[in-house]
C-alpha positions in Angstrom: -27.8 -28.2 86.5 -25.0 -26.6 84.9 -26.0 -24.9 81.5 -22.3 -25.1 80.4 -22.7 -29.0 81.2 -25.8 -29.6 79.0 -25.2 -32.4 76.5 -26.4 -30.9 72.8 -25.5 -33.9 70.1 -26.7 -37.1 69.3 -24.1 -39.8 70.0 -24.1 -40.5 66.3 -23.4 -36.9 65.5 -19.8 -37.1 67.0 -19.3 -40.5 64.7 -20.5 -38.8 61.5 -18.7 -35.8 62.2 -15.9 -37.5 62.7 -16.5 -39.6 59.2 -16.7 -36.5 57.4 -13.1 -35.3 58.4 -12.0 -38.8 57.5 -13.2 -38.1 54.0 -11.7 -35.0 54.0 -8.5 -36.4 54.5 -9.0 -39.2 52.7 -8.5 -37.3 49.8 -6.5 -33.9 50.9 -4.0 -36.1 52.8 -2.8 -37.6 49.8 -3.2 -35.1 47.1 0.3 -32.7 48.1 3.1 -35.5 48.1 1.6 -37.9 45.5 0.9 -34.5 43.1 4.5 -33.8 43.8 5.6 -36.6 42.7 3.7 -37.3 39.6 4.8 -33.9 38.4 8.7 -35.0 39.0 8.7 -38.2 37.7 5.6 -39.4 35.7 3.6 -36.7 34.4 5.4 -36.0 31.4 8.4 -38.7 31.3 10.0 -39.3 28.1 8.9 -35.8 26.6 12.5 -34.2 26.9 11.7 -31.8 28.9 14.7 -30.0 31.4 14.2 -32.3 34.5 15.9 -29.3 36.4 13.9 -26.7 34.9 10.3 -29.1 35.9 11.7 -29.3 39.4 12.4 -25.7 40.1 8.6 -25.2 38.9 7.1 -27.8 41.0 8.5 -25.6 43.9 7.3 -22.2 42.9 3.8 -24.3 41.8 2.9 -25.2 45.3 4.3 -21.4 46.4 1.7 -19.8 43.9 -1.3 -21.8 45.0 -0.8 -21.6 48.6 -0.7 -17.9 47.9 -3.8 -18.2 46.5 -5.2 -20.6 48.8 -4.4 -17.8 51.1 -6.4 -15.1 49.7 -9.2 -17.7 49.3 -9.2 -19.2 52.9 -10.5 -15.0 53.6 -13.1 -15.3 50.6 -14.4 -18.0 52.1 -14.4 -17.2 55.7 -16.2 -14.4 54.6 -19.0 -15.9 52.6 -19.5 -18.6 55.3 -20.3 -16.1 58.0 -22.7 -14.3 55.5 -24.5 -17.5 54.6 -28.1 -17.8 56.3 -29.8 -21.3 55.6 -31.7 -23.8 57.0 -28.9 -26.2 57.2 -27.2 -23.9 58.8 -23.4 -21.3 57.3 -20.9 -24.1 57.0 -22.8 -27.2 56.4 -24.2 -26.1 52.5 -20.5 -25.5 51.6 -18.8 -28.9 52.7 -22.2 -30.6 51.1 -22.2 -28.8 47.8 -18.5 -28.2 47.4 -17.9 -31.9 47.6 -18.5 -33.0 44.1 -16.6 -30.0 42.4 -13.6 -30.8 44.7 -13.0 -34.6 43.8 -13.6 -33.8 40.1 -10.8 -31.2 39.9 -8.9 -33.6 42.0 -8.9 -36.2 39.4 -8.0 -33.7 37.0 -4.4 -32.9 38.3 -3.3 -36.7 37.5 -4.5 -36.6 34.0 -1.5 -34.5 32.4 -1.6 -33.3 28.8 0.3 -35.0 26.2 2.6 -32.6 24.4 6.0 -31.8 24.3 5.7 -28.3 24.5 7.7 -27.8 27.7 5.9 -24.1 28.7 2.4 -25.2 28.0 3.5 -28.8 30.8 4.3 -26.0 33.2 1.4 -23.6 32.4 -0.5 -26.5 33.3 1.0 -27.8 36.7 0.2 -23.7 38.1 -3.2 -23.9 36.9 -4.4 -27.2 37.1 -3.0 -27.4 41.2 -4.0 -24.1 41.8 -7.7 -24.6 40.5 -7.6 -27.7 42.7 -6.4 -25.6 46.0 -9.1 -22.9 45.3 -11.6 -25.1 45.4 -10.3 -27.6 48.1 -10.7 -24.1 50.4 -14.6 -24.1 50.1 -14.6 -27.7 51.5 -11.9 -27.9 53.5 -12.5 -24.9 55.5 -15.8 -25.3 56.2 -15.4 -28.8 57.5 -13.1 -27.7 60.6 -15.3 -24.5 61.1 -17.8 -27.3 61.7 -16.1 -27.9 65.4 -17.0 -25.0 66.1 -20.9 -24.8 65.6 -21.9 -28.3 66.4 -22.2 -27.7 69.9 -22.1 -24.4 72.6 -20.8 -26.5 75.4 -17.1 -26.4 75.2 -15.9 -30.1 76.9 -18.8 -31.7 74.3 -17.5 -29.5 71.7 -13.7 -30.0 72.7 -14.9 -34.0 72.7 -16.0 -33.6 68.9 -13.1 -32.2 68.1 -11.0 -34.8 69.6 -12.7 -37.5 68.0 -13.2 -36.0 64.2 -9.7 -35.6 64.5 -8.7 -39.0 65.3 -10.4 -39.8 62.4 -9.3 -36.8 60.1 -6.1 -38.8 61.3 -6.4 -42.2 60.1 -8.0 -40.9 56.9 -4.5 -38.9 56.1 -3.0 -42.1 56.0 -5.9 -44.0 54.3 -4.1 -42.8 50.5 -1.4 -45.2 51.5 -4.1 -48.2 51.8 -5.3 -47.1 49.0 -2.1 -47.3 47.0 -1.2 -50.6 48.4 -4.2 -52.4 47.6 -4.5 -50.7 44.2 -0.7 -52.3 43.1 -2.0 -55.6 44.9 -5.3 -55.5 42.7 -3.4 -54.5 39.6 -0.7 -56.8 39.8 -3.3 -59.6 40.2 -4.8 -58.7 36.9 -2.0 -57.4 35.1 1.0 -59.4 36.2 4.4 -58.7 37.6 5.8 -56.9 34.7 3.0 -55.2 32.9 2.7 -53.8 36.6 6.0 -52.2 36.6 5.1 -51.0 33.3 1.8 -49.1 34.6 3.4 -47.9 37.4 6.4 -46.5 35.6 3.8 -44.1 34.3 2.1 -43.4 37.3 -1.0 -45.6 36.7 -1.8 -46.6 39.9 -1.5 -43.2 41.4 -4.3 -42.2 38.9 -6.2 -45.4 39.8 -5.4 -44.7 43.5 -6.8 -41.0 43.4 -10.1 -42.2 42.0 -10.8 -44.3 44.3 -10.1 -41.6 46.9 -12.1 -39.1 45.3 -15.2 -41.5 45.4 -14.4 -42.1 48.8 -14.7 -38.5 50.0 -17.9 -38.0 48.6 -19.6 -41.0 50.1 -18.1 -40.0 53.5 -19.2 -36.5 53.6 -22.8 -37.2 52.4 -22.7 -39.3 55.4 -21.8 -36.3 57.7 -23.8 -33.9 55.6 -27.0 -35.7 56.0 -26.4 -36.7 60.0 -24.8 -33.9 61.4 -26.7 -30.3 62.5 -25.3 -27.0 63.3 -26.4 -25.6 67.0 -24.8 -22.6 68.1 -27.1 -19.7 66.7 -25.1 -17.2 64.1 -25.6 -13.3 64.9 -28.0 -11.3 62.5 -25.7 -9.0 61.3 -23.8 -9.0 57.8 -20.1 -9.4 58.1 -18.0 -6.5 56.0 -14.5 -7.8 54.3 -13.4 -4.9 56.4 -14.5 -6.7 59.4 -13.1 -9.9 58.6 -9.5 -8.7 57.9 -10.0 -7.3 61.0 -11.3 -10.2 62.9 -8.4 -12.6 61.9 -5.6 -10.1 62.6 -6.5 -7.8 65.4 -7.7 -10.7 68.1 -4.4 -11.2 70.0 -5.5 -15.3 71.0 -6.4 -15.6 67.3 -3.5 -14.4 65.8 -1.3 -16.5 68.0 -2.9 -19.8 67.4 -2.8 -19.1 63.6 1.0 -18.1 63.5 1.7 -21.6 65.0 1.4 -22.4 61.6 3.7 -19.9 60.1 6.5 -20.0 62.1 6.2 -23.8 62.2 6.1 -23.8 58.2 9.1 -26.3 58.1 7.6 -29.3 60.0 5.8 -30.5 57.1 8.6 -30.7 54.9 9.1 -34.8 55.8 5.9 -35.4 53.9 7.8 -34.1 50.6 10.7 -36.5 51.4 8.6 -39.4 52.8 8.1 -42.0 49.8 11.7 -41.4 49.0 13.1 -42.5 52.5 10.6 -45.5 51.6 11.9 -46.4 47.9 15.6 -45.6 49.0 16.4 -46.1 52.9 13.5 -49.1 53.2 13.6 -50.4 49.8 10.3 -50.1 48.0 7.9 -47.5 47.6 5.3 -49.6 48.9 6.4 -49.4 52.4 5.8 -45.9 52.4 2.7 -47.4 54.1 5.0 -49.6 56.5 7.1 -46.4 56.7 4.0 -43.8 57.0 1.5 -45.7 58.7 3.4 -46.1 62.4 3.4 -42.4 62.3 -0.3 -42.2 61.3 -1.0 -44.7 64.4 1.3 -42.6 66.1 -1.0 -39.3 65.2 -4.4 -40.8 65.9 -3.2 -42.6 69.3 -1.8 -38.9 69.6 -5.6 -37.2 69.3 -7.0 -39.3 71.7 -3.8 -38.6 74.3 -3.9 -35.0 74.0 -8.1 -35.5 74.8 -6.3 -37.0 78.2 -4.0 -34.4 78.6 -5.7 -31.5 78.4 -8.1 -33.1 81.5 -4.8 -32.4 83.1 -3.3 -29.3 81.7 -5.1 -26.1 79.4 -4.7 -25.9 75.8 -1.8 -23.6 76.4 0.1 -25.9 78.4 -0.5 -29.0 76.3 0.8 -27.7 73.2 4.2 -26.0 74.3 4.5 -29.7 76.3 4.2 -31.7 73.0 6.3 -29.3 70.9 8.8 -30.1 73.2 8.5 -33.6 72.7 7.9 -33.5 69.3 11.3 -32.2 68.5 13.4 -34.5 71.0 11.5 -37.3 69.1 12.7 -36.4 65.5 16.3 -35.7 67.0 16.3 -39.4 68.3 15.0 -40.8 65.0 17.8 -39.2 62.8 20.8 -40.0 65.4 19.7 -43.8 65.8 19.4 -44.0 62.1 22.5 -42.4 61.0 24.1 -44.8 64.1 23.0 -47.7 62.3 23.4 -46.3 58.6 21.4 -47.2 55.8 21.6 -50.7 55.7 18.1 -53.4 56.1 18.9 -53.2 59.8 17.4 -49.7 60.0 14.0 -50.9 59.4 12.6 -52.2 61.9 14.0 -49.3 64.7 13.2 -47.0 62.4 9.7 -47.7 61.9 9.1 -47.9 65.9 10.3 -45.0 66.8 8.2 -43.0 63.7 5.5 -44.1 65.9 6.8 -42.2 68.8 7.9 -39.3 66.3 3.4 -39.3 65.2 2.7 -38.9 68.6 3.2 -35.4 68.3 0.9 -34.6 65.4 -2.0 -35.2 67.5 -1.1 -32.0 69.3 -1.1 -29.9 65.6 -4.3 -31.8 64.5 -6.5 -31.5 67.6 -5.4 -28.5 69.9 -5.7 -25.5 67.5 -8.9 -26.7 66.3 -9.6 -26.5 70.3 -8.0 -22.9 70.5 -10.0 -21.3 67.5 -13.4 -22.2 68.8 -12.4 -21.1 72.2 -11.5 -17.4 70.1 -14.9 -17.6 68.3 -16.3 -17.3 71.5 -14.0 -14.7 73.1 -14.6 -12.7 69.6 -18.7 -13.1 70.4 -17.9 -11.9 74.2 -16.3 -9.0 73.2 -18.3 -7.5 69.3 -21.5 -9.9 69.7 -21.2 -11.4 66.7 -20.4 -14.8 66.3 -17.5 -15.5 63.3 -16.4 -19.7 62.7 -16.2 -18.9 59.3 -13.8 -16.1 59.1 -11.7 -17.2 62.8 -11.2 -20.3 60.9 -10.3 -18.4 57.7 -7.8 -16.8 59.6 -6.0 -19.7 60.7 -7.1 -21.5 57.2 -5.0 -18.4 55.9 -1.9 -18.8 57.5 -2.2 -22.6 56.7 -2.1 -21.9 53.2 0.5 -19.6 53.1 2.9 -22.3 55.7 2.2 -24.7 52.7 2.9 -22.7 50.2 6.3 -22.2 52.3 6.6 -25.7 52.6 5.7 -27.3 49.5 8.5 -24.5 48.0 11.2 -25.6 50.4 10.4 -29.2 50.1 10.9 -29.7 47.2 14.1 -27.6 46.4 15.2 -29.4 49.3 14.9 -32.5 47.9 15.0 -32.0 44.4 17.7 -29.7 44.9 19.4 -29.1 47.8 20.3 -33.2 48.6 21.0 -33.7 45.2 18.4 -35.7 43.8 18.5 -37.4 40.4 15.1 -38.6 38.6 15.0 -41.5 36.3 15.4 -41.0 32.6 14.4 -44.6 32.0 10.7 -45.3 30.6 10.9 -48.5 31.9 12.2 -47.4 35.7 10.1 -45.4 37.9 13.1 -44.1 40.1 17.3 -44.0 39.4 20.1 -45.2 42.2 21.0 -42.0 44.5 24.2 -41.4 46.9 24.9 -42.1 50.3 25.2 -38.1 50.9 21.8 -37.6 49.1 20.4 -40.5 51.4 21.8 -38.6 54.1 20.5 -35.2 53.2 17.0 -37.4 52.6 17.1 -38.2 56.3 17.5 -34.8 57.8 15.0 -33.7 56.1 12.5 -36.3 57.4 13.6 -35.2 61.1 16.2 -32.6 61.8 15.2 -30.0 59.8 11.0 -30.7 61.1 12.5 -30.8 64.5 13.7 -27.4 64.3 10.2 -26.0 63.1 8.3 -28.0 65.6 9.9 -25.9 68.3 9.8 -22.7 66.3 5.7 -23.1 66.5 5.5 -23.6 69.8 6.4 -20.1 70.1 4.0 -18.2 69.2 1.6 -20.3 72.3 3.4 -18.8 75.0 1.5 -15.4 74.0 -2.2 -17.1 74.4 -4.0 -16.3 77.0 -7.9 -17.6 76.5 -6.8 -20.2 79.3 -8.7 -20.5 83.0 -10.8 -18.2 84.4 -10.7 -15.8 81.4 -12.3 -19.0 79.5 -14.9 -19.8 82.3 -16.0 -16.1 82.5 -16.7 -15.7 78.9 -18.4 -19.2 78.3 -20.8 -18.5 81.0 -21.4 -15.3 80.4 -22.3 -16.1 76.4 -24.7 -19.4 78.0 -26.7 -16.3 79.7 -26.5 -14.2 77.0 -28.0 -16.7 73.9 -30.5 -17.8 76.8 -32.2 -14.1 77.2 -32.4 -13.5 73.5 -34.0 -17.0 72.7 -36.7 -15.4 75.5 -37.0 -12.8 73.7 -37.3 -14.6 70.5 -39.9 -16.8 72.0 -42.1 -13.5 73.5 -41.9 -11.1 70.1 -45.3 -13.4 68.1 -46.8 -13.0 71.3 -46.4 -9.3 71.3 -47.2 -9.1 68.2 -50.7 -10.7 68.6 -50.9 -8.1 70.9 
């Protein structure tokens, strides 16, 4: 039998696994655009504060805590790979974190009530920034969890694939959450008491607790299901070592500038309930406008598990990029074709299912790539690093959405010319046909651009074919002699 065939988890594993991620996302998925957004217009409406002063800060807010999401992804990454428990390096951390993580998550929507403009703004950096910190000790760990929960790469690859279907749907669950929160509320408050609440951002408080709750539950599932079974190495990691680990591996550092030079990509997100409100017509078909993309993503996953039966990870990536950004370039030139009128809908929203397809590329095939480096990194120094190879990519992550979240949104806030309500009593003011305009390339030409940009970087990867099958095998023989020595040292010790 082949050893690099051997079948490691429990059926149920891959499920749980998978329902952890969903949690995850459940949560993370909705926190950056809805934060956004009750910064702009809800957080402190009707204090008189500079709206264009507020806006700039929301920009250089998300900049600061990527940065330090940055520096913490490395912190992180380096306590994970000096943790030694029972339950394993990553597990205790997306367990114990989980709790901290969806308190601090409720406290960015519960804004102070002052009208001391500085001590809003003080506020926004620290309270997000706390709330990014902390998100890294959960976050990380969780995908670093693909890495560990089985040595046999197609199983492992399979996991992957799966929790990231999954990790998928649960970025859009926030949407279903929203939704059914207004439905509840304006069941029980009525029609205009409703508009009212929502004016000041009630149901996105309402909505984010109810996520919150919802990631804990689902990670205790994983956390009590799930087991970690590759064996760590014995020695202790130095922070010398892991600066060295995430930018000295050549595969490694590839894989993880996929995500800085394809910063830009993500910078529909910030526009994405204002092509809703304005080019569909409510905010509440964000969902109808969002979700055919998250279809889109998790039908994506389980394609690029088909493809890459066919093709390496190398050659699937560069072969959705490619795809990605012809997609986005046929969404914006059909849209501007038909204009912004209630014909737009309906094409609209099916081709943003083709436009998702793409993202199951970017959710699945790195996460592929960085356990394939793990093991490369364990071929060539014998120690075996998940925490701080994901860290590494965790790290450029952070610092591609701190890029992002600072060029969102100037570019909407600014750049298209975007004015916020000033009503109490009206959640979001008329805008121009050249703002809707601007609104739309931001959704897909301006991603389109990046999505090709990342691809770059894959052309330089190499831990493809017969590289791959020589240093998996060669690790299989490798864990197998030192559990025989494990197994012989009591007996020589009896001796």
């Amino acid at each position: 039998m082949d050893e690099t065939k051997k079948k490691y988890m429990k059926r149920s594993e891959i499920f749980t696994f998978g329902i952890g991620l969903f949690g995850v996302a459940l949560l993370t998925g909705w926190m950056p655009d809805y934060t956004q957004t009750f910064f702009a217009d809800f957080a402190f409406k009707g204090k008189g504060f500079d709206s264009a002063v507020i806006s700039t800060h929301i920009s250089t807010v998300f900049l600061a805590a990527g940065i330090i999401g940055a520096v913490m992804e490395l912190v992180i990454g380096f306590l994970i790979d000096n943790t030694r428990t029972k339950l394993g390096k990553a597990k205790p951390w997306i367990g114990f974190g989980s709790i901290p993580m969806a308190i601090v998550a409720m406290l960015v929507f519960v804004a102070p009530n002052t009208r001391n403009q500085t001590l809003a703004i003080v506020w926004m950096y620290v309270v997000y920034s706390l709330y990014t910190a902390i998100g890294c000790a959960v976050e990380r760990p969780a995908e670093c969890f693909g890495a560990l929960c089985s040595p046999e790469p197609s199983e492992r690859s399979s996991a992957i694939s799966i929790s990231s279907f999954m990790k998928s749907v649960g970025q859009s669950g926030g949407m279903v959450v929203v939704l059914v929160v207004g439905i509840v509320m304006k069941a029980v408050m009525g029609q205009q008491q409703y508009k009212n609440a929502e004016a000041q951002g009630l149901d996105l408080i309402i909505s984010t607790a109810v996520c919150a709750l919802g990631f804990i539950i689902f990670v205790m599932i994983f956390f009590m299901n799930n087991k970690e079974r590759v064996p760590y190495t014995r020695e202790k990691v130095s922070l010398k070592d892991a600066v060295k680990v995430v930018f000295t591996n050549k595969n490694l550092l590839m894989v993880s500038l996929t995500k800085l030079t394809g910063f830009g990509r993500g910078v529909y997100g910030t526009v994405s309930l204002y092509i809703a409100i304005y080019l569909l017509g409510s905010k509440d078909l964000k969902l109808a406008l969002l979700l055919p993309m998250g279809i889109g993503t998790a039908v994506g996953t389980l394609l690029v598990n088909f493809v890459l039966k066919k093709f390496n990870t190398k050659q699937t990536y560069i072969l959705f990029c490619v795809y990605g950004a012809t997609s986005l370039a046929i969404l914006y030139f059909v849209a501007t074709g038909i204009g912004f009128r209630s014909e737009l809908i309906i094409p609209f929203l099916i081709l943003n299912f083709f436009c998702g397809l793409q993202h199951g590329n970017t959710n699945v095939t790195p996460n592929i790539m960085i356990a394939d480096c793990v093991d490369e990194i364990e071929y060539k120094t014998g120690k075996r690093q998940e925490g701080l190879a994901y860290a590494g990519f965790g790290l450029f992550a952070k610092v591609a959405s701190a890029l992002t979240k600072a060029l969102g949104p100037w570019l909407l806030y600014t750049w298209s010319g975007y004015l916020p309500s000033t009503n109490a009593n009206v959640a979001y003011a008329a805008q121009s046909d050249a703002t809707l305009n601007k609104f739309l390339m931001i959704y897909t030409i301006i991603p389109a651009v990046f999505v090709i940009l990342q691809g770059v970087p894959i052309l330089f990867y190499d831990m493809v074919g017969e590289k791959k099958d020589k240093i998996v095998k060669t690790l299989m023989i490798r864990r197998d002699a030192a559990a025989d020595v494990d197994t012989e040292e009591p007996a020589n010790d009896a001796d």
